[in-house]
N, C-alpha and C positions, 0 to 999 in steps of 0.2 A: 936422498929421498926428500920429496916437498909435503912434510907436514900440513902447512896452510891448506895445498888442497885437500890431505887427509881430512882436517879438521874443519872442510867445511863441506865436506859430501857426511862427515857423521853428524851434524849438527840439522842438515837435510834428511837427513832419514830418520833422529830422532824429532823432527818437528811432523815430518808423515804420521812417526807412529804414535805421536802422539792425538791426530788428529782423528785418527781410526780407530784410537782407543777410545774417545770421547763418540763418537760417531755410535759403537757400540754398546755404550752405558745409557740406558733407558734412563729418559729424564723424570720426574717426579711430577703426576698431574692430579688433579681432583675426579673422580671417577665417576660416573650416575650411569644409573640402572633404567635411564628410558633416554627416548630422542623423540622428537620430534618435529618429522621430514618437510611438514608444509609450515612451521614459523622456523626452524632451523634450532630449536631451544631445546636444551638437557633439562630432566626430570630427574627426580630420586637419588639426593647424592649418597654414594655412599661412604668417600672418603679420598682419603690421597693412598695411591699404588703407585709406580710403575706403570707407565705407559704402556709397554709393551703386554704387561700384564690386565689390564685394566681390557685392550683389546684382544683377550683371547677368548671376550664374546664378541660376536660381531655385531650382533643389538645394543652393546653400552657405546656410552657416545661419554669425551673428556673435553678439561678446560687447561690449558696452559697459563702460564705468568700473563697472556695475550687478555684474559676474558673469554677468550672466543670459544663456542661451542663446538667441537669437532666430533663426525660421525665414526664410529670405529668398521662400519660393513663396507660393503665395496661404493660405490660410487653410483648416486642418483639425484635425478633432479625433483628438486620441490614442486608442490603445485605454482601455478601462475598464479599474483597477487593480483587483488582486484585491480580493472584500470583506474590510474588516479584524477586526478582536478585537470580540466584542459588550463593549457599554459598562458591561454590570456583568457580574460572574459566577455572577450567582444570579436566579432570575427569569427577566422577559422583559425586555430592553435592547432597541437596535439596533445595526445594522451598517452602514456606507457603503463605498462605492466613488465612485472619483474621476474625472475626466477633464480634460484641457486644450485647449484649442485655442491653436494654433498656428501662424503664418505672417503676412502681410500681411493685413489686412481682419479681419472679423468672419465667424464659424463658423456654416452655418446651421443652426439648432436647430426644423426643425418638427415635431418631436413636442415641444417645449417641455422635455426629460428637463434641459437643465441641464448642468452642472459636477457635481453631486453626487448619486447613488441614496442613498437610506436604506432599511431592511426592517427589520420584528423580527427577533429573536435571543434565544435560550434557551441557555446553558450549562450549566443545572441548574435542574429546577422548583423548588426550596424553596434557600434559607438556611440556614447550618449554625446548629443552637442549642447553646449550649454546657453540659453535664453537670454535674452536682453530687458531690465525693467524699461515699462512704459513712464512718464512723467507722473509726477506726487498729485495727486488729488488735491481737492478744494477741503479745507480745515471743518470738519461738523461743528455740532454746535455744544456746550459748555455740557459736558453730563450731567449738572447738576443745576436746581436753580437757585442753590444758597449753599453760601460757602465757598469751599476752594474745590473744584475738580478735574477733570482733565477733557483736552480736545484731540481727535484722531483724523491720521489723512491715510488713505491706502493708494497703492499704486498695483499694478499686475506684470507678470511676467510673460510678455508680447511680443517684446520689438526684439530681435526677432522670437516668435514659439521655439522654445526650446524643442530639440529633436532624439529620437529614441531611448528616452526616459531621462534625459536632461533635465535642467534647473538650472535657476537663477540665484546668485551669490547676494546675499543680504535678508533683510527683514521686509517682509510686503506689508507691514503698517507701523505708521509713527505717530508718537505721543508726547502733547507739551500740556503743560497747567496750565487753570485757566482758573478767573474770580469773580466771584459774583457781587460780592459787595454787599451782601443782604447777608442777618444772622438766620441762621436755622434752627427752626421749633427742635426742641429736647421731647424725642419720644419717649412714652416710658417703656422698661425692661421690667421684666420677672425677676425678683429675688431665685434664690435656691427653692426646692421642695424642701418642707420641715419633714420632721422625722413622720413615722404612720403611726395613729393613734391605736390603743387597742381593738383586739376582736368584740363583740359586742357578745360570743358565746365558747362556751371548752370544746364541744368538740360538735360534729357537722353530720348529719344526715344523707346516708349517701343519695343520690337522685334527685335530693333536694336542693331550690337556689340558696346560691352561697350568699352569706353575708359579705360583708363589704366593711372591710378597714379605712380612715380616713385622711389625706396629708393635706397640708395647706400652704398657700405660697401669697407672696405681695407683689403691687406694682411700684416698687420704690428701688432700680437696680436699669438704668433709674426713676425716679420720678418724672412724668410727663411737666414741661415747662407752663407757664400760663401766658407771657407776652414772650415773644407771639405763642399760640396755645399750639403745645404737642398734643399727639396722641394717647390716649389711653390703651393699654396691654389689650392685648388679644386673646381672647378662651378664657378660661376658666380660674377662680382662685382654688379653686376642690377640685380636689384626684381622690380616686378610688379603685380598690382591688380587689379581691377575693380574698375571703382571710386564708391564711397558708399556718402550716405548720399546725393544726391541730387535727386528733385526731377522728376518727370516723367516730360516730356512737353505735355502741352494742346493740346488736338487733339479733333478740331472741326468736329461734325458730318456730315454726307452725304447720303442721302437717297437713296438705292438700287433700283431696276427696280421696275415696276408695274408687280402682278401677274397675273394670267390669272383670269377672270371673274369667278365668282361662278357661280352654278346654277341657274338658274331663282327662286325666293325661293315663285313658286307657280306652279302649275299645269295647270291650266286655267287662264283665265281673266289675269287683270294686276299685276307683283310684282317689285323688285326689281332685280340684282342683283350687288355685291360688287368683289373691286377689291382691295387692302393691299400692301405697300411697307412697307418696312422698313429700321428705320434708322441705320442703319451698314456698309454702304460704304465710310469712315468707321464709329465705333460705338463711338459717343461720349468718351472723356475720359479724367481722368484729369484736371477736370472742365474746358473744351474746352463748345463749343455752343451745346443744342442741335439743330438736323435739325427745320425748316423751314417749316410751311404747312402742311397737314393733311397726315395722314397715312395710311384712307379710305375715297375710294369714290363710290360711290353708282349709277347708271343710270336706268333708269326703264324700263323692258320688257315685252312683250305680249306674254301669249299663247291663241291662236284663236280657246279655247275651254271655251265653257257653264262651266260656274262650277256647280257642283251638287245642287238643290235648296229643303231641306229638308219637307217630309211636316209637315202639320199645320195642330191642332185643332182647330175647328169652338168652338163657346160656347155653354155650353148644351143645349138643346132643352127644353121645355116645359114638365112638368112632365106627365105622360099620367091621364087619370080615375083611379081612383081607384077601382080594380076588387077585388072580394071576390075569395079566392081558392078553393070554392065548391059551391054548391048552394046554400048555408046559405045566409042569409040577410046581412052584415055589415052596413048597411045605420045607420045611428045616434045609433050605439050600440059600447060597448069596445068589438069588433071582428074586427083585425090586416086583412086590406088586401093587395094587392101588386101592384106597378106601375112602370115604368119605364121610363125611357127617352133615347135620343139617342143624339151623335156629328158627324160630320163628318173628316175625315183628307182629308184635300184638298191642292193643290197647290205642289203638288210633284214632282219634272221635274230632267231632264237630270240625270236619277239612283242618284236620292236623297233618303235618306234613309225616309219611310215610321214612322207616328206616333208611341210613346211607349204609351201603354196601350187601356183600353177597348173603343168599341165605342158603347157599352151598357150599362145602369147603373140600376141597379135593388134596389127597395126600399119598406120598410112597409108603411102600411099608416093608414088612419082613415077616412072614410067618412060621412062627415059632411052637406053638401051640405045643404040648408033649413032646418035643423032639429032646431027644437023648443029649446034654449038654454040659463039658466041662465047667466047672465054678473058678471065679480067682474072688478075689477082695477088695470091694470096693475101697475111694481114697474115703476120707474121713471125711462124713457130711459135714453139711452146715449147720451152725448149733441150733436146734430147736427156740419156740418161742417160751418164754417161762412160763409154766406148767405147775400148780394151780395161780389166775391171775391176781392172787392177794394171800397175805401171810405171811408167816415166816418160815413156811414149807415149799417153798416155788422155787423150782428149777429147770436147768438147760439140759438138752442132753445131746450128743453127736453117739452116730456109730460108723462101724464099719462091718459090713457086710458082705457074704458068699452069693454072688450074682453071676447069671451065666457068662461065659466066655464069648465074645462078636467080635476078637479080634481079625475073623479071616473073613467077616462079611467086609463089604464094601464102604458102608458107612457105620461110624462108634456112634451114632444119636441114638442111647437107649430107648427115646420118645417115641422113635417108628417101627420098633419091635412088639408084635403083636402077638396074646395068648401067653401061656403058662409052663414054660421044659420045666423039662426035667431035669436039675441039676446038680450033678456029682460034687457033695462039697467034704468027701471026704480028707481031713488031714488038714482043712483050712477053720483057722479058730478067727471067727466073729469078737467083733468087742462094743463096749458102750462103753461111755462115758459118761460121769453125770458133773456139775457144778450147779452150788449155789446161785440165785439173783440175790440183787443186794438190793437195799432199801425198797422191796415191795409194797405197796398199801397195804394197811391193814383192810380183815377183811368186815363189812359191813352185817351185821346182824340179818340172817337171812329171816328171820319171823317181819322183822321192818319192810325187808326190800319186800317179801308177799305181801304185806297189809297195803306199801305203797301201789301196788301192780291192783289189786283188787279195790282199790278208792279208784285210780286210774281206770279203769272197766266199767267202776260204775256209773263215773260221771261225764264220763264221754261215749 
């Protein structure tokens, strides 16, 4: 048996399997929770997984040892980047725009366009050519006419004009010293301004012209010469400003005229009307006083008209009988018949607006009148109001009561039962109940309240 080959076909197949084991161990990447498709950039990390893991959404997008952002969905291309800078600046160049694909798999491309567009591009038809100087000019004359100063010559860019935004290499004017041989007058200079003298007052009137602080300055910065004779400073040795920093003075208020009366603020009978000044003559300020006394006064007017008196519902009337709507019988049977009652609207005067609503009231009923009628027991009213309204005798009371039986009428609303049965309460026991109120008033001396009621009577 040949070993060597044994031991080198095992040595082969543990290098496979080890390579399929690596193949299948998920490498370790940085994970994030967004992508995006048109810069190709991961958003929101959220940490280090497993690759494999990291893509079992197909929205997260990962980073390997590389940098690079990789998309974990299937595969798409990005938007096209803007087109860039043409590649020269003169002539006709080109220009590209870019695109990526991105995700799991391969991008389908059938239009065949690529990763990359290219187009012409022109920045400028021509090339700048560059100009030729013309010869140096004739030397001007001395800048100055005492002392040392300088002389200038210019030349132009001509020979040949430069062409499609071309230039000429150099300086287009030159400069040499030049002497006059004469001294020159010492003009004089302004010192500094001195500091500003006081305000001349505490504090300023508003509206009023401001005063004026004063600063003072010399002609020795420097002194004008005498041989030969300088000049003397220009403007002013005095400056002036407005004095600052003080404050306004108190100006106590003064209240302006009275207005003219308002309207009477009624149309009939009696109202008011009101008259308004105000404090502005002048207006406080300054933390001066304000005015003095009221702002509005009020006196009362008549007009010697009725005012409209609206009318008035009376309270309803008594319900009527209960009529049947055909000849049928209703008396002690469940057959609905009909009643009504009336109100009046009274006391409407001087075009007062007249009642809202009906001055008929129409309703179902049930008539009952005498009819032969089982009793049961009422539930237990509601408590009474306290009963007498002062003292320490007032009380509530509730009962329960033997009232006829309408369970086999059609409606339980005792209110549309109409007249007086007759009803059997034998073997059923009624009850009352009473309770105290508590802290009632006491009760006020009735000789007081008549002597009040009869002063009352007679003086009105």
């Amino acid at each position: 048996m040949n070993f060597d080959i044994i031991r080198n076909k095992c040595n082969k197949y543990f290098i496979l399997s080890l390579i399929w084991f690596l193949s299948e161990v998920s490498e370790m990447v940085e994970c994030f929770s967004s992508f995006t498709l048109s810069t190709g950039k991961c958003g929101d990390l959220l940490g280090q997984v497993e690759k494999n893991s990291c893509c079992l959404n197909p929205s997260y997008a990962y980073k390997e040892a590389d940098g690079v952002c990789r998309f974990c969905g299937r595969a798409a291309w990005s938007e096209w980047t803007p087109w860039g800078e043409c590649s020269v600046s003169c002539t006709e160049g080109v220009s590209q725009r870019r695109r990526s694909c991105h995700g799991i798999g391969d991008c389908t491309d059938p239009e065949n366009l690529g990763t990359v567009q290219t187009k012409p591009c022109v920045k400028q038809q021509c090339c700048p050519v560059k100009g030729g100087w013309s010869e140096w000019g004739k030397w001007q004359i001395c800048s100055v006419t005492c002392g040392d100063g300088i002389r200038k010559r210019q030349r132009t860019c001509s020979e040949p004009i430069p062409q499609c935004g071309g230039s000429c290499s150099g300086e287009e004017e030159d400069t040499t010293p030049c002497a006059t041989e004469k001294i020159c007058p010492t003009h004089g200079g302004w010192s500094s301004w001195g500091s500003w003298g006081p305000c001349p007052v505490t504090c300023l009137y508003e509206g009023h012209s401001l005063q004026k602080e004063l600063r003072k300055r010399t002609c020795t910065n420097p002194t004008p010469s005498t041989v030969p004779r300088g000049n003397d400073c220009e403007g002013s040795d005095t400056d002036n400003r407005p004095c600052s920093g003080q404050p306004f003075c108190p100006v106590n208020g003064n209240w302006g005229a009275w207005t003219n009366s308002t309207s009477c603020s009624v149309t009939c009978g009696v109202g008011q009307q009101t008259q308004r000044r105000i404090c502005d003559s002048p207006k406080p300020a300054h933390g001066g006083k304000q005015c003095r006394g009221e702002e509005q006064q009020t006196i009362i007017c008549t007009i010697l008209v009725n005012c409209p008196l609206n009318g008035m519902w009376t309270e309803w009337g008594e319900w009527s009988h209960c009529k049947p709507p055909s000849t049928r019988n209703i008396k002690c049977r469940n057959r609905e018949g009909k009643r009504r009652r009336e109100r009046d609207c009274v006391d409407s005067q001087h075009n007062g607006d007249l009642c809202d609503g009906e001055i008929v009231k129409y309703g179902n009923c049930y008539e009952i009148d005498e009819c032969e009628m089982d009793g049961v027991l009422s539930e237990w009213s509601e408590w009474s109001y306290c009963k007498p309204d002062c003292g320490t005798d007032s009380k509530q009371i509730r009962e329960i009561k033997c009232v006829a039986d309408i369970s086999s009428y059609s409606s339980q609303d005792r209110t549309i039962f109409t007249g007086t049965p007759r009803v059997n309460c034998k073997d059923l026991k009624e009850q009352i109940e009473r309770r105290p109120c508590k802290n009632v008033p006491e009760c006020v001396n009735k000789v007081v309240m008549l002597c009040s009621e009869l002063m009352y009577i007679h003086f009105y």
